[in-house]
Each structure stands twice: as C-alpha cells, then as structure tokens.
N, C-alpha and C positions, 0 to 999 in steps of 0.2 A: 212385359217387354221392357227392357232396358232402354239407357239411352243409345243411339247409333247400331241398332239390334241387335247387338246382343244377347244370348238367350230366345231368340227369334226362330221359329223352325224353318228352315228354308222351302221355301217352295220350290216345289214339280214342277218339270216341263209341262203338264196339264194342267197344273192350278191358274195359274196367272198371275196377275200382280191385282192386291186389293189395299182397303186401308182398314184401321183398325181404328176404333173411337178415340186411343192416344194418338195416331197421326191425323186425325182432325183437329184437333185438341193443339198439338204440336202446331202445326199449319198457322192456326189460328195465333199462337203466340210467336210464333216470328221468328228471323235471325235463324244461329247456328242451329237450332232446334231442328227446324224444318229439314235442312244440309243432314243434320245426321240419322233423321227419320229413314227421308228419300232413300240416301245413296247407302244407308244401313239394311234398308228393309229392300230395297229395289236390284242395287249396285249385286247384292250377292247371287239372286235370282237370275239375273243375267247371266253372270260368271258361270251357273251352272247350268244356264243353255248351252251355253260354251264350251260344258264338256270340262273344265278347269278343274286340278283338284279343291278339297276344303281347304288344304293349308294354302294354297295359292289362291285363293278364292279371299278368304281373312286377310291375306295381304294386302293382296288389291283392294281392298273395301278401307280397309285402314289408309292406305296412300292417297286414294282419292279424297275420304275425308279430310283428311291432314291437309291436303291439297286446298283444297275448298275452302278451311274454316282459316289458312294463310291465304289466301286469296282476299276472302272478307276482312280478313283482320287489316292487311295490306291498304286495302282499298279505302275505307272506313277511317286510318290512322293517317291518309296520306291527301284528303281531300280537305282542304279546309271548309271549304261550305260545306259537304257532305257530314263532315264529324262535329261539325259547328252546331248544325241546325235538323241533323238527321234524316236527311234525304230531303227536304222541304225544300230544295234548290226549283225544283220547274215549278216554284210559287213565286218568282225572282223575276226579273224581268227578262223578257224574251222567251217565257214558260206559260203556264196557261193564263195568268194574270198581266196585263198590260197597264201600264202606266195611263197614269190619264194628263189629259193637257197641263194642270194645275202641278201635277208631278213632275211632269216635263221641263216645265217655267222654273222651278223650283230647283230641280236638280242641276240644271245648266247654271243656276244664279250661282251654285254653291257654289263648281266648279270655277267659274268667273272669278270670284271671291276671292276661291283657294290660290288660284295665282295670282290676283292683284296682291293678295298680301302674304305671299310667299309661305302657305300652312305647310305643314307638314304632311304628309299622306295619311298619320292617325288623326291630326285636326283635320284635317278633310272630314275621314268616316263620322269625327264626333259633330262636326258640323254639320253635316248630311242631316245626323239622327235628331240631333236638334231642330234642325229644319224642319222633319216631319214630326215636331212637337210630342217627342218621348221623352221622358223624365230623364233625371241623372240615373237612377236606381234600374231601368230598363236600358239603359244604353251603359251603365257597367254591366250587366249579364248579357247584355249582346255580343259585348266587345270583350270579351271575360277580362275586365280590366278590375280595380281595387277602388273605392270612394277617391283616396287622393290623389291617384292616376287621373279618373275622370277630371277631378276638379284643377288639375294642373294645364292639363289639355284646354278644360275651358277657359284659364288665367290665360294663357299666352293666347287662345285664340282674342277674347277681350282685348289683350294690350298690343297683339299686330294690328287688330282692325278699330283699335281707339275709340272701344264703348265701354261701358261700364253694365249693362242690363239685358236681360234678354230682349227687353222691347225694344232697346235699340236695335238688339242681332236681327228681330225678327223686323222689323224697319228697312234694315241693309238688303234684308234678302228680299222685301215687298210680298210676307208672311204675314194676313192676320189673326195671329192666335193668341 
C-alpha cells in the first residue's frame, strides 16, 4: 500500500473499516503519516457509502488531505512554543507541571530585576534561563540564538545590573548555585 492509499482496494459497504500492519506502523510514527493513512484508507470508504463516483471520490480524498496536511503545516509554523519545543507546551507552566515555591521566588526576582534595570525582553528570557542555572550552550539551543548573541545579551545584562560574574547575578537574584 502506498502512501495516502493509493493502490488501496477500496472497501465494501460490508467490509468496514480495518487497519493493516503499515497503519500501525504509520500511527505509531506520527505526524502527516498517520493524516494520510486515515483519510487515504478511510476518507474513500466513506465516499463510497455515499454512493460518490471513484473520480469524485479521489478528489475528495486528495482535498481533504491537502487540507489537513495545510492545516498542520499552518499550525506547527505558526506557534512559537509549539514549533519551538514540539508540542512539549502543557510541560510549561499552567500544564501538567507546576512550578514550585523556589520557582516562584525566582521568577518574580527576574521579573523585579528586568525592570529595575531596564532589560530587554530577550535579557529578560536570558536571565530567566540563567536563573534556573542552564548553561550558555543550552540556553543558545533554547533561544535558537548564535554563541555571540548569547554572550552579547549576557555583556549588557552584567553592565545594566553592575556585576561582573555569575555569582554576583546569582547573589542579585538570592540563587545559590
């Protein structure tokens, strides 16, 4: 069987709808795969309870597709967190994981910080990730930022907030790491 069934026999109004060891398979690897298993292997079956011809039938299977895999593509291009971090958002706060008090303390200090000394909303986020004690090298792939991005961001956060060291920073914020 093809992808988006193609070469697929269509099933009988007495057959029903089943699956085949490639749409498990599919299922199991995710994304547009599974969209065009479904609505390849399912989408035409219906049409032909329907009563639809086969060229009207192809059509519709194709549109739908089409439809679905712009829909995902849409969605996926257009969420920052979502295309950031790949759906890992209800890990985020307000999702199934809750901040804990020390986080709480922490993140309000940034915040505080961020406007006593005027950051920028990306020294904010780099603050943040420094706060919870992640490296330069994991907070440039967080922020998809470049080594001297990162370290520009940390220059001017240093010379707004008049430290020189992390232990200061981590001092300001009342962080000991």
């Amino acid at each position: 069987m093809g992808l988006f069934g193609f070469g697929k026999k269509k099933p009988q109004a007495s057959e029903g709808f089943s699956f085949t060891i490639e749409d498990v398979f599919a299922m199991r690897a995710g994304g547009c795969v599974v969209v065009g298993q479904v609505a390849g292997g399912e989408v035409p079956g219906l049409l032909a309870l329907a009563g639809l011809p086969v060229p009207t039938q192809d059509l519709v299977t194709t549109v739908v597709v089409s439809v679905l895999i712009l829909g995902a593509t849409v969605l996926l291009f257009s969420e920052k967190e979502l295309a950031s971090k790949w759906g890992v958002s209800i890990l985020e706060e307000g999702g199934l994981v809750q901040r804990t008090e020390e986080e709480e303390r922490v993140g309000e200090r940034v915040e505080e910080l961020a406007r006593t000394y005027r950051l920028s909303p990306r020294e904010e986020e780099v603050l943040a990730l420094l706060a919870d004690g992640k490296t330069g090298r994991v907070i440039q792939q967080e922020l998809f930022i470049a080594e001297g991005t990162f370290k520009a961001h940390t220059r001017h956060i240093y010379e707004k907030m008049g430290i020189n060291s992390r232990k200061e920073l981590f001092d300001l914020l009342g962080v000991g790491k």
